[in-house]
Each structure stands twice: as structure tokens, then as C-alpha cells.
KOLLUMMI-379007 format. One record per atom (N, C-alpha, C): residue number from 1; residue in one letter; atom name; x, y, z. Coordinates in steps of 0.2 Angstrom, whole numbers. Example, Ala and Ser with C-alpha at 12.3 -4.5 7.8 and 13.67 -1.06 7.14 Angstrom:
BEGIN
+-----+------+------+-------+-------+-------+
! pos ! code ! site !    px !    py !    pz !
+-----+------+------+-------+-------+-------+
!   1 !    A !    N !    66 !   -28 !    39 !
!   1 !    A !   CA !    62 !   -22 !    39 !
!   1 !    A !    C !    66 !   -16 !    39 !
!   2 !    S !    N !    64 !   -11 !    35 !
!   2 !    S !   CA !    68 !    -5 !    36 !
!   2 !    S !    C !    64 !     0 !    39 !
+-----+------+------+-------+-------+-------+
END
This chain:
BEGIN
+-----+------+------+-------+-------+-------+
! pos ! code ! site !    px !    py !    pz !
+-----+------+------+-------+-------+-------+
!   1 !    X !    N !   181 !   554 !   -12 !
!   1 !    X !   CA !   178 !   555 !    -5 !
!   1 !    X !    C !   172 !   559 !    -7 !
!   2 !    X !    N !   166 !   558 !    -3 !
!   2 !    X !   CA !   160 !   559 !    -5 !
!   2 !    X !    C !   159 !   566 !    -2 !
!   3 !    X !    N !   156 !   573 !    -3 !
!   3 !    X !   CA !   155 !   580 !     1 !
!   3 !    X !    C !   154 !   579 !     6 !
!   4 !    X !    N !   150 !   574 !     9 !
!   4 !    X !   CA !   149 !   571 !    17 !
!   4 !    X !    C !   155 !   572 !    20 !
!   5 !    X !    N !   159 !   567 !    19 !
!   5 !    X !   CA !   163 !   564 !    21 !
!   5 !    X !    C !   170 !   570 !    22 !
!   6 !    X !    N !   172 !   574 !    17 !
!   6 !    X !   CA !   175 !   578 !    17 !
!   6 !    X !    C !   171 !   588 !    23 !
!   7 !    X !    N !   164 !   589 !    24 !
!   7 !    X !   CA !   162 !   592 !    26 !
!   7 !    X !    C !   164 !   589 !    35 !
!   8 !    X !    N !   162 !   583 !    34 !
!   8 !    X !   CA !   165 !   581 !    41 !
!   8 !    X !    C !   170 !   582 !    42 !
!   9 !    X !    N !   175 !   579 !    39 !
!   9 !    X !   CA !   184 !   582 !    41 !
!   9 !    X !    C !   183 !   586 !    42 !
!  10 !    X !    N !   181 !   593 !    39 !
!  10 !    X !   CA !   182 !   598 !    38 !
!  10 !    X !    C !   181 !   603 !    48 !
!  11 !    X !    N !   175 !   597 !    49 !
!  11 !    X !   CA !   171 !   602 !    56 !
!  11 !    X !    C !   175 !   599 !    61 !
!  12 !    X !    N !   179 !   593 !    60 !
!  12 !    X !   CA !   184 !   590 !    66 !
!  12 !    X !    C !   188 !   594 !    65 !
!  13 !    X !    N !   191 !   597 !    59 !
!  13 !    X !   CA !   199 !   601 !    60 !
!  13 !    X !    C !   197 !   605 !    65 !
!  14 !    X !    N !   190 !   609 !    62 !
!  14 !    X !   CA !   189 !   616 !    65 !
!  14 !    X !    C !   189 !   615 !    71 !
!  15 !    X !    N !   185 !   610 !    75 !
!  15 !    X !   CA !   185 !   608 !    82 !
!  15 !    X !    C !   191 !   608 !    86 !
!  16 !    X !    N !   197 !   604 !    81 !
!  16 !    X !   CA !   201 !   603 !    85 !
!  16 !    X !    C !   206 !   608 !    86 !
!  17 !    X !    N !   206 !   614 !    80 !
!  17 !    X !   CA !   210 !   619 !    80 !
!  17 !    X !    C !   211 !   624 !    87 !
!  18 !    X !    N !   218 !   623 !    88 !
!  18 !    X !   CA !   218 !   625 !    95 !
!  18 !    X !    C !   224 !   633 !    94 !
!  19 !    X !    N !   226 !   634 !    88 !
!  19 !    X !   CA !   229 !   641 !    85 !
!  19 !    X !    C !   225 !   644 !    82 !
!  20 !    X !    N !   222 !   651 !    82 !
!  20 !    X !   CA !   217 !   656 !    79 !
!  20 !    X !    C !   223 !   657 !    72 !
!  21 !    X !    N !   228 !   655 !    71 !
!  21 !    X !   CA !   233 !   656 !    67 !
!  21 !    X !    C !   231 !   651 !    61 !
!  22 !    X !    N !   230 !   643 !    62 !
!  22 !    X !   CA !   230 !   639 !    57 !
!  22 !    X !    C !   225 !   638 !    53 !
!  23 !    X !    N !   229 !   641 !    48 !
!  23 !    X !   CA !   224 !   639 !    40 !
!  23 !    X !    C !   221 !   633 !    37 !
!  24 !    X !    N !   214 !   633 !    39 !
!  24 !    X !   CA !   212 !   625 !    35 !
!  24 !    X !    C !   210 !   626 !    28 !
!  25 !    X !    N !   216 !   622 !    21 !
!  25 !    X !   CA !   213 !   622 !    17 !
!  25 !    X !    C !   209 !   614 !    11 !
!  26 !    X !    N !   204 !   619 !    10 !
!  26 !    X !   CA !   199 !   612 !     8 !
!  26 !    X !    C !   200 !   613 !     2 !
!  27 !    X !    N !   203 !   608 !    -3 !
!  27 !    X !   CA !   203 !   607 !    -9 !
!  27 !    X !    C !   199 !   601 !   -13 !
!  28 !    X !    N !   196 !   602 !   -17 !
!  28 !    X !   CA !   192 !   597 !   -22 !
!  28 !    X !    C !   196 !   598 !   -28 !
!  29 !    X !    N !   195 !   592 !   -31 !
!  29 !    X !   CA !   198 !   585 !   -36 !
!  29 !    X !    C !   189 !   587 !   -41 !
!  30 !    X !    N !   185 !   588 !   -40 !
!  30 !    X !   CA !   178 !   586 !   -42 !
!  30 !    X !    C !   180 !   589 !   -47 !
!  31 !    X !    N !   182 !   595 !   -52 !
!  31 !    X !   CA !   181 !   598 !   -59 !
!  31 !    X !    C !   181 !   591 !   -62 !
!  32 !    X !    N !   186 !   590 !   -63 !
!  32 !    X !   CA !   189 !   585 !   -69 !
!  32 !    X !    C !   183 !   579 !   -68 !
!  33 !    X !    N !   181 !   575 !   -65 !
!  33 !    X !   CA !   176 !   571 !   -65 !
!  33 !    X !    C !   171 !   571 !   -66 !
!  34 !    X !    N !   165 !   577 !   -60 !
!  34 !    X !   CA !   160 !   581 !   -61 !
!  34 !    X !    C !   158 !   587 !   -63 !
!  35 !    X !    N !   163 !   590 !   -65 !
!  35 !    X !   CA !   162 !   596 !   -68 !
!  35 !    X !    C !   162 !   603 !   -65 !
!  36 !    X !    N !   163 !   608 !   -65 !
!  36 !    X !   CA !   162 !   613 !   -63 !
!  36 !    X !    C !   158 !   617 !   -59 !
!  37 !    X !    N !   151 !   614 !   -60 !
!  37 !    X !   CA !   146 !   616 !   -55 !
!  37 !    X !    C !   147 !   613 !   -47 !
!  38 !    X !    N !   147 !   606 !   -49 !
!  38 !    X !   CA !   149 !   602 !   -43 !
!  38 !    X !    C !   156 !   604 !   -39 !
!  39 !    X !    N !   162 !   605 !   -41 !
!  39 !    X !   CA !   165 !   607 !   -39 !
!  39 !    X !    C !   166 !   614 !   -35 !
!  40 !    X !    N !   160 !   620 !   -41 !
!  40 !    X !   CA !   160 !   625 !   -33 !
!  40 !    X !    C !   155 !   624 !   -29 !
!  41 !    X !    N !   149 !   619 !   -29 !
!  41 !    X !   CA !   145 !   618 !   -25 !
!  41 !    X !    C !   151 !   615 !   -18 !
!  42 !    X !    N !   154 !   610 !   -19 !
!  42 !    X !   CA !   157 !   608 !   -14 !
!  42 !    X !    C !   163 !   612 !   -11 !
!  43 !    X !    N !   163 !   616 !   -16 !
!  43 !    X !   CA !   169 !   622 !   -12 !
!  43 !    X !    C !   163 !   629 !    -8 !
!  44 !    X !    N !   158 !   626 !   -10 !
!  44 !    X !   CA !   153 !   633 !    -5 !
!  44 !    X !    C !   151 !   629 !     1 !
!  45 !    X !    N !   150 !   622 !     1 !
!  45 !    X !   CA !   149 !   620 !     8 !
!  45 !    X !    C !   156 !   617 !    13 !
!  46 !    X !    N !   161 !   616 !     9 !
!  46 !    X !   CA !   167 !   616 !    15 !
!  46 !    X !    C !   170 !   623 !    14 !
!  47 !    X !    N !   167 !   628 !    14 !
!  47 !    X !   CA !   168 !   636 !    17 !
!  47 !    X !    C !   164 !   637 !    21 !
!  48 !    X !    N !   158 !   634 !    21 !
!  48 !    X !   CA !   152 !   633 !    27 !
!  48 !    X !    C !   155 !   630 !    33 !
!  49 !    X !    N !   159 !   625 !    30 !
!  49 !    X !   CA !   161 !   621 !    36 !
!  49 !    X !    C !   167 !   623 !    39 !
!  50 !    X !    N !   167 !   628 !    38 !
!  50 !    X !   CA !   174 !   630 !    44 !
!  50 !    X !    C !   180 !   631 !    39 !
!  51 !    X !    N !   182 !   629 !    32 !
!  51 !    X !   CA !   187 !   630 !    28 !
!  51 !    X !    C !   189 !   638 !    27 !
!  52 !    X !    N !   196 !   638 !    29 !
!  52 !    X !   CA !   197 !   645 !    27 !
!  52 !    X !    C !   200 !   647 !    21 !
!  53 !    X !    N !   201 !   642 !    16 !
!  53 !    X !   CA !   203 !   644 !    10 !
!  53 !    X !    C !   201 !   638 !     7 !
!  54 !    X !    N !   198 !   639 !     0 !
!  54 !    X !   CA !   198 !   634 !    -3 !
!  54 !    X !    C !   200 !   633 !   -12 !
!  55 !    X !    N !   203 !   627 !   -15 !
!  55 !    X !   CA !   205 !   624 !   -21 !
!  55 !    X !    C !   201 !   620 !   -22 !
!  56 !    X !    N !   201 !   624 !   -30 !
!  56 !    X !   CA !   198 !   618 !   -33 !
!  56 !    X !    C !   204 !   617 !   -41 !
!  57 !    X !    N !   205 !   610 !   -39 !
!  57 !    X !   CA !   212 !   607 !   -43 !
!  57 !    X !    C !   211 !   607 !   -50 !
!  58 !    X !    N !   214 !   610 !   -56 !
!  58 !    X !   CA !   216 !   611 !   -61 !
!  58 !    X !    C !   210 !   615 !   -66 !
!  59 !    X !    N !   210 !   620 !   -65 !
!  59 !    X !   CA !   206 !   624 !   -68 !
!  59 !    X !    C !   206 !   625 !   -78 !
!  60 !    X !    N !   203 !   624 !   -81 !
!  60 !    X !   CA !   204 !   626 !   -88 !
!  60 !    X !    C !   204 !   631 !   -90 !
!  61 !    X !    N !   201 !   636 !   -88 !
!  61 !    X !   CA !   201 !   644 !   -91 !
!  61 !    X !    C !   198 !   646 !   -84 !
!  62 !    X !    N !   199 !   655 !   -88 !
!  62 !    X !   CA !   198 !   661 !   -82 !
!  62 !    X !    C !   193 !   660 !   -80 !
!  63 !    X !    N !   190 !   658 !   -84 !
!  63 !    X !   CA !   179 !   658 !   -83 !
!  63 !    X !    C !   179 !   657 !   -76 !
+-----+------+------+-------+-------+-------+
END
């Protein structure tokens, strides 16, 4: 799924969230494909877009 794509899910959850309770979390896949930098880029703009926690899937080291 492309940052677009997923930055928009991200702003329909927050639209439609009708609990101050429910936690949206946005998790990327991107390390293992594109690397590291991509994957926190894409985890700083779905934070932007309303995500309240965010994953990034299978991390190698503490770094």
C-alpha cells in the first residue's frame, strides 16, 4: 500500500471515530523492503494524520 493510500485511511478512521477512547494504530511493513529511513518517514506522516500509536514491523537492532 502506497503512504498516500494508507495517510488516507488513516484521516477516514480519525473522521469517523466517534469514541475519544479508540486508539488508532498505524503500522508499516516498509523496513524490510525500503529500509529504515522510509519507514520512519511514513511513520511521521500517519502521526500527522491522526495515528495514535505507531509500528514499525520487525525491527533489527536498538538503533
Amino acid at each position: 500500500m502506497s503512504k498516500e493510500e494508507m495517510v488516507n485511511k488513516i484521516r477516514a478512521m480519525v473522521d469517523a471515530r466517534k469514541h475519544e477512547n479508540l486508539v488508532i494504530i498505524a503500522r508499516t511493513d516498509a523496513l524490510a523492503v525500503n529500509g529504515l529511513d522510509d519507514a520512519i518517514d511514513r511513520a511521521r506522516v500517519y502521526k500527522e494524520a491522526g495515528a495514535d500509536v505507531l509500528f514499525i514491523e520487525a525491527p533489527t537492532s536498538l538503533k
